[in-house]
N, C-alpha and C positions, 0 to 999 in steps of 0.2 A: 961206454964212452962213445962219444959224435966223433966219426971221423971227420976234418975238416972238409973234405971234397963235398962227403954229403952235405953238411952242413950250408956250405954257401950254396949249391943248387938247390936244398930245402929255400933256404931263402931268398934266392933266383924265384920258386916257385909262388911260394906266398905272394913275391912283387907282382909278379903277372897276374895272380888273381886280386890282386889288388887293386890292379889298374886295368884288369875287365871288368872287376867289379865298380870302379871307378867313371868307366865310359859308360857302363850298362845305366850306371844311378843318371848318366850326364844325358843320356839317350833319354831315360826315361822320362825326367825332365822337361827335355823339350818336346817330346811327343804327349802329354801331359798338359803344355803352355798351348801348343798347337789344338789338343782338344778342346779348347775354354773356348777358340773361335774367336778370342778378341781383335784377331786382326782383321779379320772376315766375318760376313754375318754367313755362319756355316751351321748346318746340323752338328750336335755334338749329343754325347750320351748323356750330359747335364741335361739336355731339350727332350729327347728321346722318354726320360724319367717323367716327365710333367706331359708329355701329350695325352691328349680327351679323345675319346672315341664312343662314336654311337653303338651300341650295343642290344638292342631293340626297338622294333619302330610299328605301331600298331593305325593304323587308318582308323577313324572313325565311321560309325556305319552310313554316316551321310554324306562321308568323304571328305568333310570340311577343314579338319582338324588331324593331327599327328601328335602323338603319346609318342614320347621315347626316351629310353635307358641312355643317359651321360657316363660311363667311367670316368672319374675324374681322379688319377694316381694323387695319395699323402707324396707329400715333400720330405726325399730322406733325410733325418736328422734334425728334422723340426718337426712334423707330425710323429707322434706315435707308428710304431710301423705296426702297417701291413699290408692286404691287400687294395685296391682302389676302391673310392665309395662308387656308389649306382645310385643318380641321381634320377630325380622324375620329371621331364620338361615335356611342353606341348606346346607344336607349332603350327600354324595356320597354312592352308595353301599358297596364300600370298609369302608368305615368309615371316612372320610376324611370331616371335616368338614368346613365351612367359613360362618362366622356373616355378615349379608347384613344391615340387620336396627337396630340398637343396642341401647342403652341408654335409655334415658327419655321418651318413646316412646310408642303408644297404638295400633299397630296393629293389625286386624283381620281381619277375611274372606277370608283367602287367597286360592289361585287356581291358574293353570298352563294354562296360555294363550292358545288354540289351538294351535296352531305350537311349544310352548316348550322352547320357548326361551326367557318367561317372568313370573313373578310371580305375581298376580294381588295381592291388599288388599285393605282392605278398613283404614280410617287411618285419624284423621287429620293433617295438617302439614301445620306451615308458618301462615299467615292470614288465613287459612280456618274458615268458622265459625262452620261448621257440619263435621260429618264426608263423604270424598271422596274417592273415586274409583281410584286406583295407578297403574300406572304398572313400574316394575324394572327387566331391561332388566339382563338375566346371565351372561352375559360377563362383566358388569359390565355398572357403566355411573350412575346416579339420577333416582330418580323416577322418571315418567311421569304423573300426572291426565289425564287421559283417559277419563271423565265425568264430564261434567259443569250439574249442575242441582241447583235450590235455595233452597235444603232441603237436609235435610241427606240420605245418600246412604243408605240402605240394603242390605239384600239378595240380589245376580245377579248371572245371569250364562253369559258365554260365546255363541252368537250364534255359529255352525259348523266352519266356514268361518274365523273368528274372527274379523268381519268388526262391528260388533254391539254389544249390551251388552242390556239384559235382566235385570231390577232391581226392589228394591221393595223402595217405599219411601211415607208417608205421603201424604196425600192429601195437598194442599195451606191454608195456614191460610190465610182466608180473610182480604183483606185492611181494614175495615172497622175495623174488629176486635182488628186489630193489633193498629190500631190507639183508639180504647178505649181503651185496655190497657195502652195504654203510657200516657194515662191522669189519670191511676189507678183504671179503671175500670178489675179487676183481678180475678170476681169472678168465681168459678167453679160449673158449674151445673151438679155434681154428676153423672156418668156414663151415662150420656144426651150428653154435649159438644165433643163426641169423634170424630177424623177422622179417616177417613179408608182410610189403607194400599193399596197404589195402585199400579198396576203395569205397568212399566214405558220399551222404548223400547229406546234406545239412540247408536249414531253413533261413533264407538272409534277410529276416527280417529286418533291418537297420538300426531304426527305431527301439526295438527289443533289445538289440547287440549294445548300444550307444546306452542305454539305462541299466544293463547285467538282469534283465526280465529271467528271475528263476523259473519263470514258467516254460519258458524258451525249451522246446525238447533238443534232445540231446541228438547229434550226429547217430544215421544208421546206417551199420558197415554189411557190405552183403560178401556170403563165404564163398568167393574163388579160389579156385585152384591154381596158386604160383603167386606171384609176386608183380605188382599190378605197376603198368604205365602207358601211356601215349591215349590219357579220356578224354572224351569230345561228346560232348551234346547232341543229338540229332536237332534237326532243326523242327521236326514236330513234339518233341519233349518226350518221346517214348520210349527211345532206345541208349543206349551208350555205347560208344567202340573202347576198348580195353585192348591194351597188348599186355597176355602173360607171360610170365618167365617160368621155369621149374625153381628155381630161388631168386634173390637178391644180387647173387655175386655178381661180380661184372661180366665176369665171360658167360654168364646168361644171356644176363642181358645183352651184349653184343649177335650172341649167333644162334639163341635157342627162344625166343621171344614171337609167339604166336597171336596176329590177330584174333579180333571175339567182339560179335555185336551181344550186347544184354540188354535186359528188357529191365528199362531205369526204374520200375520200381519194387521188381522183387529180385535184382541182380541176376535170373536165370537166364544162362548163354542158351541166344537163340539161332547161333550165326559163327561159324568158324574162314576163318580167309585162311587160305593156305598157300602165306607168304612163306618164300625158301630165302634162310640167312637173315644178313642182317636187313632190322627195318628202320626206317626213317619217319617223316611226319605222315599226319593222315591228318582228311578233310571231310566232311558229308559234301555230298550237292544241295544246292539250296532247297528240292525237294526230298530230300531223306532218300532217294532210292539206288544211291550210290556211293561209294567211299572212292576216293582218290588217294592215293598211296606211292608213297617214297620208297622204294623197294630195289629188292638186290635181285640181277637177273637169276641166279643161283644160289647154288649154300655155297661154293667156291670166289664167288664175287666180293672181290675185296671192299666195294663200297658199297652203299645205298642210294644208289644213281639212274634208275628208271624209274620213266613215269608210268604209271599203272592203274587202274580202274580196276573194281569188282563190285555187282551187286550187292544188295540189300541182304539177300540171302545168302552172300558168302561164296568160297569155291576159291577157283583159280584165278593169280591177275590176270588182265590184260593188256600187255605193253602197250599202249598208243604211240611209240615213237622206239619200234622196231631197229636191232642195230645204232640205234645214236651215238655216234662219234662222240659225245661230249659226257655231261654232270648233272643230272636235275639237282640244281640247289636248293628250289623254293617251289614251292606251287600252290592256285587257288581255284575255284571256282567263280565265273564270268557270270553263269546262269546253269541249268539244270543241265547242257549239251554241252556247255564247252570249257574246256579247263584251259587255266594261264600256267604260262612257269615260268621259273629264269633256270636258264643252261648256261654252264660253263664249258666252253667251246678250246682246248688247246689253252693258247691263255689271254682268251678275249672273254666276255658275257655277251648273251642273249636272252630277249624277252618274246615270247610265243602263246601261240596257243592252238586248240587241237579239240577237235569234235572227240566224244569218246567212245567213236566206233573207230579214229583212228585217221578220221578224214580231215578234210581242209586246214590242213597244218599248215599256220601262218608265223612267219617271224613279223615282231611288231618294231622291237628296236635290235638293231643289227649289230653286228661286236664292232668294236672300236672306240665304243665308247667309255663311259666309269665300268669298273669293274662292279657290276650288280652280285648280290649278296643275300638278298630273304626280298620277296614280295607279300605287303597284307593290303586287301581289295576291301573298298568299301559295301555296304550287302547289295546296291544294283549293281558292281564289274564296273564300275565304269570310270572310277580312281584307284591308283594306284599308291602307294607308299613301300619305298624300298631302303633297304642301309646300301650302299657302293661307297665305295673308296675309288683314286685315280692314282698314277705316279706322283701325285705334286701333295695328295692330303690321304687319311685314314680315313675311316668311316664316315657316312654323315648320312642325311636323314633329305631323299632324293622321291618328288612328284611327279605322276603324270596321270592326265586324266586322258578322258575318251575324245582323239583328234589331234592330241599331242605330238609331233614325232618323235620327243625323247624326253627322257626323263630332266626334271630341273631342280636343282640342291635347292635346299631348305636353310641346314644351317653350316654355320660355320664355327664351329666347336675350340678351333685353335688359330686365332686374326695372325695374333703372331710367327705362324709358319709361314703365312703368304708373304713376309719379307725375306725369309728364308733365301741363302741360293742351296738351288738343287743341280745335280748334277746330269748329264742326261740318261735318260730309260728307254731301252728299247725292246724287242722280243728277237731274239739269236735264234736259228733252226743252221743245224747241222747234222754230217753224215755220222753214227756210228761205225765202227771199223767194218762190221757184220754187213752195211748198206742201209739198215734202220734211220728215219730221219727223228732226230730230237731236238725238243724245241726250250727256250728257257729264256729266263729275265734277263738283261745286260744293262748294268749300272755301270758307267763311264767315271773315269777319273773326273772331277770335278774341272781340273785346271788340265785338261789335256792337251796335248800337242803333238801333231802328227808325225811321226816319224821317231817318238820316242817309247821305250818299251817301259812296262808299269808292272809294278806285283798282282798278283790277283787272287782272291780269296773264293774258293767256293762254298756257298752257304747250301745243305742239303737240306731238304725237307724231311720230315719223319714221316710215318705210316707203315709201307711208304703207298698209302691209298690217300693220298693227297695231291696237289699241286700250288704250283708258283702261278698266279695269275698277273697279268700287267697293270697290277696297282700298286699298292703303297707297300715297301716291302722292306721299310726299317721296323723293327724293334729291341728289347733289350737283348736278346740272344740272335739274333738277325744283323750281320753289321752294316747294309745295304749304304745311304747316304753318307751315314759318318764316317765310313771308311772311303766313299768314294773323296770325301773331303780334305781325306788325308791323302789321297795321291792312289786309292785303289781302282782296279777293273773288281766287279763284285758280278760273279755268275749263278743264279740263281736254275739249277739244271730240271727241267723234268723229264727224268731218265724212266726206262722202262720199268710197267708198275704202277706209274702214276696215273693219278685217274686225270679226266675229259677230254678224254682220247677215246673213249668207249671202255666194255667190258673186256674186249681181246685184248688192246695193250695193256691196261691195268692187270692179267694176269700175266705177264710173258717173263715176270721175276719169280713164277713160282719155282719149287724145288730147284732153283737157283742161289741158293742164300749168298752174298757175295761177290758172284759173278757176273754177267752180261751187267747186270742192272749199275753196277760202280765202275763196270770198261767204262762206259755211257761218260762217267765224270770226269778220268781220265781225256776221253776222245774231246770233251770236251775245254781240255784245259791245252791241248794240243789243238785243234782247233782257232783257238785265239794265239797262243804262241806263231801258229804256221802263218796266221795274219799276219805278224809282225808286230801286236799288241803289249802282248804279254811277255815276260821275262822267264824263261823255263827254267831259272833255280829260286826263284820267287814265286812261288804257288802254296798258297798256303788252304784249308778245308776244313770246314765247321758245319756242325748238325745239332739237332736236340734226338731223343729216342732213335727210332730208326735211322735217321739224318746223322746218330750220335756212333752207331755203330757203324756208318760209310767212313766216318772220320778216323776211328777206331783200325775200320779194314786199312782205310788207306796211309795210314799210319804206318801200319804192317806188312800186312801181304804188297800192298805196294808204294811203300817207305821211298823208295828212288824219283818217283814223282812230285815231291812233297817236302817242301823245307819246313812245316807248321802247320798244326792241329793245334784244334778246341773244339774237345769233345764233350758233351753236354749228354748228362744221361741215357748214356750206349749201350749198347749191348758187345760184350768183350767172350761169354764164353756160352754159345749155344747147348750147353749140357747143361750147365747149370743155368741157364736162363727158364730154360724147360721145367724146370724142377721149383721156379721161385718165383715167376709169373704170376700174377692173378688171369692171365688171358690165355691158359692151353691152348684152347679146343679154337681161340681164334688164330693165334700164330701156325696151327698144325692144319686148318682149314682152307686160311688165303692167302700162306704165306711159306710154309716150312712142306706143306704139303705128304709127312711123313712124321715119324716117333722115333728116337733115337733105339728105343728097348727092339726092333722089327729090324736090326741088323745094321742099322747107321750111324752105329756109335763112330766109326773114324769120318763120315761125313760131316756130322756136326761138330767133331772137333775143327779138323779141319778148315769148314768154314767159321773159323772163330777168332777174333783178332789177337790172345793169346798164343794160339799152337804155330805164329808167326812173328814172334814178340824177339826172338833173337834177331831175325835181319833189322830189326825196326832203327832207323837212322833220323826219322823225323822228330823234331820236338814237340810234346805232347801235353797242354793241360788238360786235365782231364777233369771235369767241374757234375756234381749230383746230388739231388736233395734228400738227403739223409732218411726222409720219411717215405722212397717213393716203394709205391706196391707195385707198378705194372714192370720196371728195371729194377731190381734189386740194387742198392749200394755197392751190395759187393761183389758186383758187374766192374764196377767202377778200381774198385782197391783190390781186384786179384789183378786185371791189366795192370795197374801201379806199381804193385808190387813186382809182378815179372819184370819191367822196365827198367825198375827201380836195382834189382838182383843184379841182375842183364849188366847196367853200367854204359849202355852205349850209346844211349841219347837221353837225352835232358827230359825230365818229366813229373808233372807236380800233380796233387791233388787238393781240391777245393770242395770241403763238403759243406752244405746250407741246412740246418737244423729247423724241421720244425716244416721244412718244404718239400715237396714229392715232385712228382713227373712234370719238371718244369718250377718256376718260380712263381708266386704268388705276389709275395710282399717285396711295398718300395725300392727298401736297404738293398735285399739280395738283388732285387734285378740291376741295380745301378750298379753294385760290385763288381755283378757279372758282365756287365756291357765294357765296364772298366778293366778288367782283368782279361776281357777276349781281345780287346783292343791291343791293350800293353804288351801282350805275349805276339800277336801280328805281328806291329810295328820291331819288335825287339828284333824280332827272327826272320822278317822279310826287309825291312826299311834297316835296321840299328845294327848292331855289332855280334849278335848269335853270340855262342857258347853257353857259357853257363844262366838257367834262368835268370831275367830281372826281377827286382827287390821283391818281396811276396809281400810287404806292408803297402799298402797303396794311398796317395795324396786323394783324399776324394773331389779335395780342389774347394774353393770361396764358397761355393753355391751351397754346402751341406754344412752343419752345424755351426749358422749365421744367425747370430741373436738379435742382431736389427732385421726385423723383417721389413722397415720403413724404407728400405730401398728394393723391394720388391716390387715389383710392375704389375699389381693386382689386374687392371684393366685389361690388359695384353691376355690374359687366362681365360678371361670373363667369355661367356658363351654370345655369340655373335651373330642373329641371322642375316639369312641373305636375301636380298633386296630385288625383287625382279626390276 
């Protein structure tokens, strides 16, 4: 029997949660109306889902012309989902632009035939079952497949000549194998079953390929030792660079992957470089007698950020920019003495170059400008083609020739953002508590006014051998503009660790898991409070991976700082992260700097946002795709579940099937962008307590059957006009 006392405070209870739950639905609502931007032409994560972005950009060898990768994201709930297609456009120096492969369509790898009058990709199309090797001549006509092979193409280069084609492709699954499969024999023997990457030398005849000419010889693979990637053609057609792995897996390839010249025609290594850690792109000189290399100064160096030369013959690099405060992002060869690059500098870009004894180091365009991203040189050095992005747009497709003083946009991939309001962007440097200066993004309220205080979100980056540079720095898990739209400060920190700063700072988070490097986010969220900006119970902190486990910490170990997380595939318990990883030998290399089993079992507990899960007061989504290898899932749902045990703060879980380290497809990124938003606004802006609705309005824009009020135009690819 109900006593009546209980009784009517049961029912006292229920009313309250009735009526939180009631303001929560009324909150979200109107933070939901306010997302659509109908009252303002504002960023919204509806916009966010459909932005274009250049994603490779290739010069032509005569300079005249630019080849370049469009991502163009499906519309959720009216395309089929999934990832974005990769369209094929090419633009002229003037600006002058014309769509070659467009639509439904997944283009990559593309490159400028030797002679220039083709644009290679890789691509499937038709019946293909993998993907193949294209060529689509400029004047116009079809593709052509250029390469018959019974496995999926890779990486390739062009021989000199353009009679052959260099590529990289799996080994053969054995008959035998394939026929136990089909009787369902499908098991996998765990990092045992792999094959290695090989590399393959095949005839591109065109003409042959375009008819299925049986006479056509067959691809020949030469037998290396490891698992092959980073091939490049010499430029007298004799040798090839190869970087090998001991396997496939990935943490080979990140930290065990050795340079190798081979002699292109009977694959015997003739030439070992002995790059330490990880490596990055390689280049010949335009006379064969030197490699240019993207290279880590050590096996401890978190990134692949010096520039480096090595002879013909092989051996040790040689830095040519000694000490560099900054990033080599890109690099080319000018002529047979002098190498170009682009450096990321703190969070500016620069464009250089440098003799490769080391001498007459020139900056050519100085930072302040777009945020530079990849440089390809036409074959005299004397144009340029880069991708950069700005505060105001994403990638795009940016010229300069020899005389220029900066680089000039090409295209304009998204007209409709330039009505856009944006908020303002700036670059923040302040003190760490230690005296350390850190420098970072600062996305302003939209509608600011001085003398009133704002919530503010920080967005972490992951690696954390990465950085925030001062360009465009919305996206679906990034809540940069759209939150400043709503009324946010948005701090983009790069705290110690982070790379273009040099090799010293990017290590100074080692065998620190936890500490210095996430005071850094704190110091910085105190920083804008002590300004008088920020609202010190309105801070709220979001990451993806490493960025995922700052959120995680700070969730936890320091909950008191922190009314809201959204944590995005984190890291929650360093023992078992160790153990689930596809990346040991990287995370214990440039990062953990130690093995739990050598006596630091309560270190890694320790630093693990679990073994601090009873203080935790912040509220917590916690969001992970289901399929990832490098964060295990259940990183994601032992956090949850302590949380969840615990009782003491609010904490949901969001897993995305079918997606890994990060999101891929349409749907999930809009979800996401939606559901980081809602849980902000609920807990910094709305009425806190118990989560808002987990069913989410994804609003007009998504499952709309007249597409006739679609503003096609507004999408359409735009160039720019000198």
């Amino acid at each position: 029997m109900i006593e009546l006392g209980k009784s009517r405070s049961h029912q006292r209870g229920r009313a309250r949660k009735s009526l939180t739950r009631a303001i929560a639905i009324a909150f979200a609502g109107l933070f939901v109306s306010a997302a659509t931007g109908q009252e303002r032409n504002v960023l919204t994560a509806h916009d966010v889902a459909r932005i274009r972005g250049v994603t490779a950009a290739k010069i032509s060898p005569d300079g005249r012309q630019i080849a370049y990768l469009l991502a163009v994201p499906r519309a959720p709930g009216k395309d089929d989902d999934g990832p974005a297609w990769s369209e094929l456009h090419v633009v002229d120096r003037e600006g002058h632009g014309r769509p070659f492969i467009t639509g439904q369509v997944s283009v990559g790898g593309i490159e400028w035939t030797p002679d220039g009058k083709g644009i290679s990709f890789l691509a499937k199309r038709g019946d293909d079952k993998e993907k193949c090797l294209y060529v689509i001549a400029t004047d116009g006509g079809e593709a052509r497949r250029v390469v018959e092979h019974k496995a999926e193409v890779g990486e390739y280069s062009w021989s000199p000549a353009g009679d052959r084609v260099a590529f990289l492709s799996e080994a053969k699954e054995d008959e035998s194998v394939k026929k136990r499969k089909d009787k369902g024999f499908k098991q996998e023997i765990y990092e045992e079953d792999w094959r290695p990457t090989k590399v393959w030398i095949a005839a591109a005849e065109m003409n042959a390929a375009a008819t299925g000419d049986a006479d056509k010889p067959e691809p020949k693979s030469f037998d290396l030792d490891g698992s092959a990637s980073e091939l490049h053609w010499s430029p007298d057609g004799a040798h090839l660079t190869v970087a090998l792995a001991p396997t496939s897996l990935i943490d080979d390839f990140y930290m065990r992957r050795k340079l190798h010249v081979i002699d292109a025609e009977t694959g015997s290594v003739l030439a070992t470089v002995n790059n330490p850690g990880k490596l990055g792109v390689v280049d010949w000189s335009p006379d064969g007698k030197h490699l240019a290399v993207q290279a880590a100064a050590d096996l401890h160096d978190p990134a692949e950020g010096r520039l480096t030369v090595v002879p013909l013959s092989g051996g040790e690099l040689t830095d040519l920019i000694p000490n560099y405060e900054g990033h080599v992002m890109a690099l080319g060869w000018q002529t047979n003495d002098t190498l170009m690059y682009v450096g990321q500098e703190g969070c500016q870009a620069v464009f250089g170059k440098v003799q490769i004894d080391g001498s007459q180091l020139k900056t050519i365009v100085p930072a302040g400008g777009p945020i530079l991203e990849s440089v390809s040189l036409s074959k005299d050095g004397l144009a340029a083609a880069f991708i950069a992005d700005a505060s105001n747009h994403p990638g795009e497709v940016f010229y300069m020739a020899h005389g220029d003083t900066a680089p000039r946009r090409l295209t304009n991939s998204n007209p409709w953002l330039d009505g856009k309001q944006l908020a303002k962007q700036e670059v923040l440097r302040y003190k760490a508590r230690d005296g350390l200066e850190i420098e970072g993004i600062l996305i302003h309220p939209l509608d600011e006014e001085a003398g009133n205080r704002y919530p503010l979100i920080l967005s972490v980056h992951g690696g954390p051998e990465a950085h925030e540079p001062d360009g465009w720095r919305t996206n679906y898990s990034r809540p940069g503009q759209v939150a400043a739209a709503e009324g946010y400060f948005v701090l983009y920190p790069n705290y110690r660790g982070s790379t273009g700063r040099g090799v010293a700072f990017s290590k100074l988070d080692q065998a620190d898991y936890g500490g210095a490097e996430f005071n850094d986010l704190v110091d910085g969220a105190k920083h804008l409070i002590d300004a008088g900006l920020v609202d010190a119970k309105k801070v709220g902190v979001t990451g993806g991976s490493y960025g995922g486990y700052a959120t995680g910490w700070c969730a936890t170990a320091l909950t008191e700082h922190f009314a809201a997380g959204v944590m995005f595939v984190g890291i929650s318990d360093h023992v078992a992260k160790a153990g689930t990883t596809d990346i040991p030998h990287e995370m214990n290399l440039v990062h953990g700097r130690r093995w739990p089993w050598d006596g630091h079992w309560d270190w890694f507990r320790e630093r693990s946002p679990i073994y601090h899960a009873k203080q935790a007061r912040t509220p917590l989504l916690i969001m992970h795709g289901k399929d990832d290898p490098r964060v295990h899932p259940s990183q994601s749902l032992e956090l949850y579940r302590y949380l969840k045990v615990i009782g003491e703060t609010p904490v949901r879980l969001v897993l995305y099937p079918g997606e890994g380290h990060g999101n891929r497809k349409a749907a999930a990124r809009l979800d996401y962008n939606l559901r980081m938003m809602q849980w902000f606004n609920h807990y910094l802006k709305g009425p806190g307590g118990d989560p808002p609705p987990y069913d989410l309005d994804y609003g007009p824009e998504v499952f709309k059957d007249d597409d006739a009020t679609d503003k096609k135009a507004e999408d359409e690819v735009e160039p720019v006009k000198p």
